[in-house]
N, C-alpha and C positions, 0 to 999 in steps of 0.2 A: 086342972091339968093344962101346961103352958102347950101352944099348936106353934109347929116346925114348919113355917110356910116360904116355899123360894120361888120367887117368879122368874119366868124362863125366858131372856132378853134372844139370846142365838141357842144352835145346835150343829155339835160339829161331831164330826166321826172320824175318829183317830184309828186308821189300820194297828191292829194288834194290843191296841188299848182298849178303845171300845168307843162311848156316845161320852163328849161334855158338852154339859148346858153352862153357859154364863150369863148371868145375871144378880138377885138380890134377894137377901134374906129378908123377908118381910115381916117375920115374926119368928119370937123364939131365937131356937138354935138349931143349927145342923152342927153333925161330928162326921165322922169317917165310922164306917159302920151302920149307921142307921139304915133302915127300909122304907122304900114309899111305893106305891101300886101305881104301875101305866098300864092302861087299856085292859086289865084286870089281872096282868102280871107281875110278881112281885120282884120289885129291884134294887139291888143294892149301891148304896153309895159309898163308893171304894178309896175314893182321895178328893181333898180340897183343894185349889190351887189359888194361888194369887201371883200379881205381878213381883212379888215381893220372896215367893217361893211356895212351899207347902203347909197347911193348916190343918191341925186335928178337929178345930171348932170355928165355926164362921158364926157369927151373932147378929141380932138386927139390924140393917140400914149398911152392912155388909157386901161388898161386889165382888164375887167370887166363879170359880169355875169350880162344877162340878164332874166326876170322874163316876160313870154309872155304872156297876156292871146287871148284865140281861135289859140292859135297855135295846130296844130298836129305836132310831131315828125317825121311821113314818110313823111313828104313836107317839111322839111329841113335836108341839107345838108352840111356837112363838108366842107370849101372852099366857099362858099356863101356869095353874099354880100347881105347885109338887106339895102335899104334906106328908112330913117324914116323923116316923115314931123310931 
């Protein structure tokens, strides 16, 4: 089973949108849609973003912004790794 790892560079909070982390796919894949757990809450990631516009899939070695929803900002951290199934 391939693992869905993005390390967490910033974290910003978008009024009305919600929490995006930018940083880098470390391993695997991320899409839109998948789940990953902070601080034992389960959260969704909603939209992929690049300088380039919007992505359904971000793949390894990837630098990307992520669009969380049920994320909070004080339960993620700089240096963090997210694994998303």
């Amino acid at each position: 089973m391939e693992i869905n790892e993005f390390l967490i560079d910033d974290i910003f909070e978008i009024s009305g949108q919600g929490i995006i982390v930018t940083g880098r796919v470390l391993s695997g894949r991320v899409k839109s849609g998948m789940k990953t757990n902070v601080s034992g809450q389960e959260v969704l990631l909603k939209k992929i973003e690049t300088f380039k516009g919007t992505l359904e899939l971000a793949e390894t070695d990837e630098m990307v912004g992520l669009l969380l929803g049920g994320a909070s900002k004080k339960n993620l951290v700089r240096g963090e790794t997210l694994i998303f199934n």
